[in-house]
N, C-alpha and C positions, 0 to 999 in steps of 0.2 A: 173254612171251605164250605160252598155253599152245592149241595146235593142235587142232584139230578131231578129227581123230585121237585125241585122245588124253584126249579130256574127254565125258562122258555127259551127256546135255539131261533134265533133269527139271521140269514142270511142276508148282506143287503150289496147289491151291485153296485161299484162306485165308479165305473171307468169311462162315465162323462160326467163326472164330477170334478172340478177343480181340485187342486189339494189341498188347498188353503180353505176349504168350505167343507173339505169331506166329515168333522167331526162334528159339526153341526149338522149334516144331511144325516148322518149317522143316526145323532140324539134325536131327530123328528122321528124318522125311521121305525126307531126303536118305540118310540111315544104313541105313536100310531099303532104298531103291533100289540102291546102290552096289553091285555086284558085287566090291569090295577091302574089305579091313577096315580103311585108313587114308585114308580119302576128305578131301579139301580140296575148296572149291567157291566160288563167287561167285555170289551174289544179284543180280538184278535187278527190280524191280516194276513192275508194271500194275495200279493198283487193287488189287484184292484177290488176283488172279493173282502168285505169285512165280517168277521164272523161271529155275531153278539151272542152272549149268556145272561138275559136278563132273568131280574125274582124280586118278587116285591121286598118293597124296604123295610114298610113299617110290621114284616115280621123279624126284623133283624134287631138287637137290643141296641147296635150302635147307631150314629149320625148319618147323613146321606152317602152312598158310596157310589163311586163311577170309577171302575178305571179305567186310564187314558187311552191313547192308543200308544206311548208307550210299554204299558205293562205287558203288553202279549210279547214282547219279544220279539215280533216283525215288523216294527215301528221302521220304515227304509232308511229316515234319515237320521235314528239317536242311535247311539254309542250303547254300550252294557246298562242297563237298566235294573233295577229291582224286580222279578216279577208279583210279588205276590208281596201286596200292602195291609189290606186287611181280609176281603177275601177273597177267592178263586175258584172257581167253576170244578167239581167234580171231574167230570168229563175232561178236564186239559191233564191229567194225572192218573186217567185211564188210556190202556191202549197206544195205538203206532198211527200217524197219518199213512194214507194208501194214497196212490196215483187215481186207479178209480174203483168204483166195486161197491157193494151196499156188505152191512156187515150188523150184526148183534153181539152186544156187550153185557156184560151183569156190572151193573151198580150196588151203590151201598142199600139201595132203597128200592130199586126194581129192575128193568131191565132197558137199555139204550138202541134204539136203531138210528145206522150211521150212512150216509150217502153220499162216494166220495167224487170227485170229478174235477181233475186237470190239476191231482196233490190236494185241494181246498176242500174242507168240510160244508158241503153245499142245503143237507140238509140233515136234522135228526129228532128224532121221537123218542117219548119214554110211556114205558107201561109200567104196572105195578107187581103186573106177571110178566112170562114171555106170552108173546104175541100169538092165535093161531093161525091157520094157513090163510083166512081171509083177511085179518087185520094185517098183515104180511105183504100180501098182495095188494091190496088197496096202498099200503105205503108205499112199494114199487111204484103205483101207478103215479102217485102224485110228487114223485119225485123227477117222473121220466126213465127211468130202468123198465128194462124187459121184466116182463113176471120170470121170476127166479123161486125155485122150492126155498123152503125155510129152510136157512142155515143154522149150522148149531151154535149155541148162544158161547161166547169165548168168557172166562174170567181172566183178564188181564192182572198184574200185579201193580201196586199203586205206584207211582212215577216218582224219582225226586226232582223232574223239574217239568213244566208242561211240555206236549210235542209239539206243542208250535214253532220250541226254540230250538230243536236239532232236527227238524225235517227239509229237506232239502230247497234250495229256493231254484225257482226256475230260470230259465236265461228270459220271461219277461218280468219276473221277478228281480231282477239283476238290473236289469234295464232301469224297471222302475224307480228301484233304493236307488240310482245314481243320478238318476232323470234330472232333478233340478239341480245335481250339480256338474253336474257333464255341458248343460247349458254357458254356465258363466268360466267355468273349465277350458272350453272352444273360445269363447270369447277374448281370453285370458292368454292361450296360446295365440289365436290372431294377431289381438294385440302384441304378443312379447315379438314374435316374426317379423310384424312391421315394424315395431320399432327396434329388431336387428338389423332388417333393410335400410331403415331410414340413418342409423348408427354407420352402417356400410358408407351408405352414400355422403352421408356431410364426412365421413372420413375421406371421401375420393376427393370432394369437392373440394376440403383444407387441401390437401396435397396437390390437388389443380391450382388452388389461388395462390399458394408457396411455388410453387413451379412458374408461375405466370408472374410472381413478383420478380423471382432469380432472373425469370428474363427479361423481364424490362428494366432491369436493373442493369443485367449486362449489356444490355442492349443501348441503356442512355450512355454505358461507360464505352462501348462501341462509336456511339453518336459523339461521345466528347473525343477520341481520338482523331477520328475522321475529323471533323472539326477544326481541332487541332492542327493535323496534317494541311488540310487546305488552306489554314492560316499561313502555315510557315511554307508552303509552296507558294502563296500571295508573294510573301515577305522573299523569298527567293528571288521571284522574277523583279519587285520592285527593285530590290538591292544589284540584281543585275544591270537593270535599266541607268540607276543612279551610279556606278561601275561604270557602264558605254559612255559615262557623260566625263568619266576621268582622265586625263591622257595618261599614254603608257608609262610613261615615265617624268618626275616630276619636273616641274622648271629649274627649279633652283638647279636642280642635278643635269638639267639638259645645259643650263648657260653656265655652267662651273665646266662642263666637260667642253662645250663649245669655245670657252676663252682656252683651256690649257690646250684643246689644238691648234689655235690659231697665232697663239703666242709664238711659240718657232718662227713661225715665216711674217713677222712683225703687222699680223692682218690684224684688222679693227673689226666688228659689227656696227654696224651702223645704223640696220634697221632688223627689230624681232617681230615676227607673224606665226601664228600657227590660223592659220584657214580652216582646220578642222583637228579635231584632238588627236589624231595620228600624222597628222603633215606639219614640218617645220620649213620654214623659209625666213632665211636669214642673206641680209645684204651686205657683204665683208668689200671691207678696202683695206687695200695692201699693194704698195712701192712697185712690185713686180708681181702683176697678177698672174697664178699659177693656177689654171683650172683641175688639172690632174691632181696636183697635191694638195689640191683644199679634198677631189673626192674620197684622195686613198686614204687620207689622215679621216673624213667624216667615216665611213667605210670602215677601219680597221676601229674605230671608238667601240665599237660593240653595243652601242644606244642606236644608230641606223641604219636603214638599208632603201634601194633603188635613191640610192645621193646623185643628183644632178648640181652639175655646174653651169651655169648661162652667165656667159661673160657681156653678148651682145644686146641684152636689153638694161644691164647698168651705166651709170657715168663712166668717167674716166678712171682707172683704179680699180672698178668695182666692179665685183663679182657676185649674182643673188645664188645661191645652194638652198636646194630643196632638197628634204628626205621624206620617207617615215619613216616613227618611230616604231621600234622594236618595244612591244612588250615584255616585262620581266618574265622572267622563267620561274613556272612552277616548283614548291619545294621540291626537294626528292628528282626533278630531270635534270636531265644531262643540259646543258645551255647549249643550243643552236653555235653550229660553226660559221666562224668568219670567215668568208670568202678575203683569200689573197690579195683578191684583186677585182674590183665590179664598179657598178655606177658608172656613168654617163658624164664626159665634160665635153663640153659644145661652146 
């Protein structure tokens, strides 16, 4: 522990100082104040306020001593630390930090005046006695405190840990400890944000493109119906067309049916026409030409209908009979009745 006596209190303002520089602005700081050219010292922090306890070294029997700015225990950004390596300032093991106020202490070695301002130890002195009223005042004055009568000097009990480590940090003190990680923190959530938006969005957009496949998918299977369909409504109207070129009923089956009517009444054909795939005209000869009964026998056959007989435009004998033919009958219908009695002989 190094005595009141024998260590110089240096405050040094660090709050346009970098962080990454401040323990070097510190070390000059301190280099520059020092009255020895081998100064040792201990750091303590307040926010931006660094609060040194330098004492020369080469009255110490050990090696150079500094400690860091983690030993005070207000280090913002280290975790639990050691504070006390080799030695430690009197003064951190005397006494309570104040918010603000000027105050005197009894040390092991003489007497401490203390000046507090915003929680931080801003400035302090040591006598060998206590102070009288003018060395009192003079300290106020160059502290910036109003003149205040001498207060009575406190003995505090010795501490077992410094106050730097249970006095309360301020909300810019809070600020500060998290300052450089609050920065990459923000960034950090930024980042996760957008990439849950962006996470969102290729999520919607797979499920657009799976949506846009099903339907193009059902869509070309749509295209092949339709497709389809119009093929076989082609294939419909051709097979119709090729149909209208059939006649209603076959030959074979028209001149089978044609000889067993004509058979009875001893008639020949003599000559077969169809003029068109529904019209028959046949030129029959027979012994005794009967126009009537070539129509009622073509007529009741059930293969034609509008049967004409014209006897005055053949030879002798002959008689030409024209019909049309009768279509077959769809499966499933009734078949068309035969008229009694119809057709035309002239």
């Amino acid at each position: 522990m190094i005595s009141r006596g024998l260590s110089l209190f240096v405050s040094v303002p660090c709050a346009a100082v970098p962080r990454k520089r401040r323990t070097d602005y510190v070390a000059t700081a301190v280099r520059r104040a020092a009255p020895f050219a081998d100064p040792a010292w201990h750091t303590a922090w307040s926010g931006d306020l660094a609060m040194v306890w330098v004492w020369p070294q080469e009255e110490l029997t050990s090696g150079p001593i500094e400690a860091s700015l983690a030993e005070s225990g207000r280090l913002q950004d280290a975790g639990p630390v050691s504070y006390i390596r080799r030695f430690l300032p009197e003064s951190l093991l005397r006494g309570e930090s104040r918010e603000d106020g000027v105050e005197l202490l009894q040390c092991s070695d003489g007497i401490e005046a203390r000046a507090w301002r915003a929680g931080a130890l801003h400035a302090s002195s040591w006598w060998p006695q206590a102070p009288d009223a003018t060395t009192w005042m003079a300290f106020c004055r160059g502290v910036g405190v109003p003149p205040q009568p001498l207060p009575a000097i406190q003995s505090p009990p010795w501490r077992d840990a410094p106050w730097t480590v249970i006095q309360r940090a301020s909300l810019h003190d809070m600020l500060s400890q998290y300052q450089r990680l609050a920065i990459p923190a923000a960034v950090a959530l930024v980042l996760l944000m957008a990439a849950w938006q962006a996470g969102a969005l290729l999520h919607i957009q797979w499920g657009r493109m799976q949506l846009e496949s099903q339907i193009a998918a059902s869509s070309q299977k749509v295209s092949d119906i339709l497709a389809a369909r119009s093929r076989a409504e082609d294939d419909l109207v051709a097979t119709q067309q090729l149909l209208a070129l059939r006649p209603p009923q076959p030959q074979v089956r028209l001149m089978a049916s044609v000889a067993g009517l004509l058979d009875p009444m001893k008639a020949t054909v003599v000559q077969w026409s169809m003029p068109n795939p529904t019209t028959l005209e046949v030129l029959v000869t027979m012994p005794r030409p009967d126009p009537r009964a070539l129509v009622l026998a073509f007529q009741h056959a059930g293969l034609f209908d509008d049967v004409r007989a014209d006897i005055g435009r053949g030879g002798k004998n002959q008689i030409i009979v024209s019909a049309r033919l009768i279509p077959p009958a769809l499966p499933g219908t009734a078949a068309a009745a035969v008229p009694a009695a119809g057709g035309d002989a002239s």
